[in-house]
N, C-alpha and C positions, 0 to 999 in steps of 0.2 A: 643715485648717480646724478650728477650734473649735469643741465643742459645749459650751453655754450650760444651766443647767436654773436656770428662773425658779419660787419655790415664792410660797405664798399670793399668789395671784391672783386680787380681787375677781371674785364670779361675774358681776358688769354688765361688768366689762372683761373675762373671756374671752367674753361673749355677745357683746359689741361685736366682738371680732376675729372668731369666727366668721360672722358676718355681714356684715364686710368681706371678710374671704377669699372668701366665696360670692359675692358682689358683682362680684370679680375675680378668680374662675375661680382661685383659689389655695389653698393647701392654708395650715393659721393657722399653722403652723410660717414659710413663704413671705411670708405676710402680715407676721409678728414683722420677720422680717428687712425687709421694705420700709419697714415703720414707724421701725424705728430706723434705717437707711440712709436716709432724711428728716429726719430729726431732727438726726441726726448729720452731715450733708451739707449743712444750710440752717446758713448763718451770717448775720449784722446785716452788710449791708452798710454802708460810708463812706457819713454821708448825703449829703454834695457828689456821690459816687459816682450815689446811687439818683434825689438828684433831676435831674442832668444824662442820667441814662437816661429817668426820667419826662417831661422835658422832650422830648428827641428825639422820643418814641413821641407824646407830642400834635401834634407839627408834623405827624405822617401822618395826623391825625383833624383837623385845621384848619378842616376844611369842614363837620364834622358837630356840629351846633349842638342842643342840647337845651332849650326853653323849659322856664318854671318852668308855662307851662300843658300842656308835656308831662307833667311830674312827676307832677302833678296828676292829671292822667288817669290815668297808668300808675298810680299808687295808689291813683285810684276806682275804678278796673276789677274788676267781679268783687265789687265791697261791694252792699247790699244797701240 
């Protein structure tokens, strides 16, 4: 296995990964690697590709219909 050494590293981005590590019980060295194994693992799918997947995954929600006076509400909830 290779070992990597990342130098000047904004103090906001190593407080960010400390704080994701602690978030998921990982050590930031752990965290580094899941970050970039993300990164490096997500590619632009074909979009005929993504939208024939998008397509399929609404025919299993066909039935669940969301008004624009649901919208509504779910975004006046909570205002004052």
């Amino acid at each position: 296995m290779a070992t990597l050494t990342i130098k000047n590293i904004p103090d906001e981005v190593y407080e960010q990964l400390k704080q994701r590590a602690a978030r998921h019980r990982r050590s930031v060295n752990s965290e580094v690697i899941v970050c970039l194994e993300q990164v490096l693992g997500s590619t632009a799918g074909d979009p005929a590709t993504v939208l024939t997947s998008i397509r399929a995954l609404r025919k299993n929600f066909s039935t669940v219909f969301v008004t624009e006076e649901d919208l509504r509400a779910a975004k006046d909830e909570g205002r004052l």
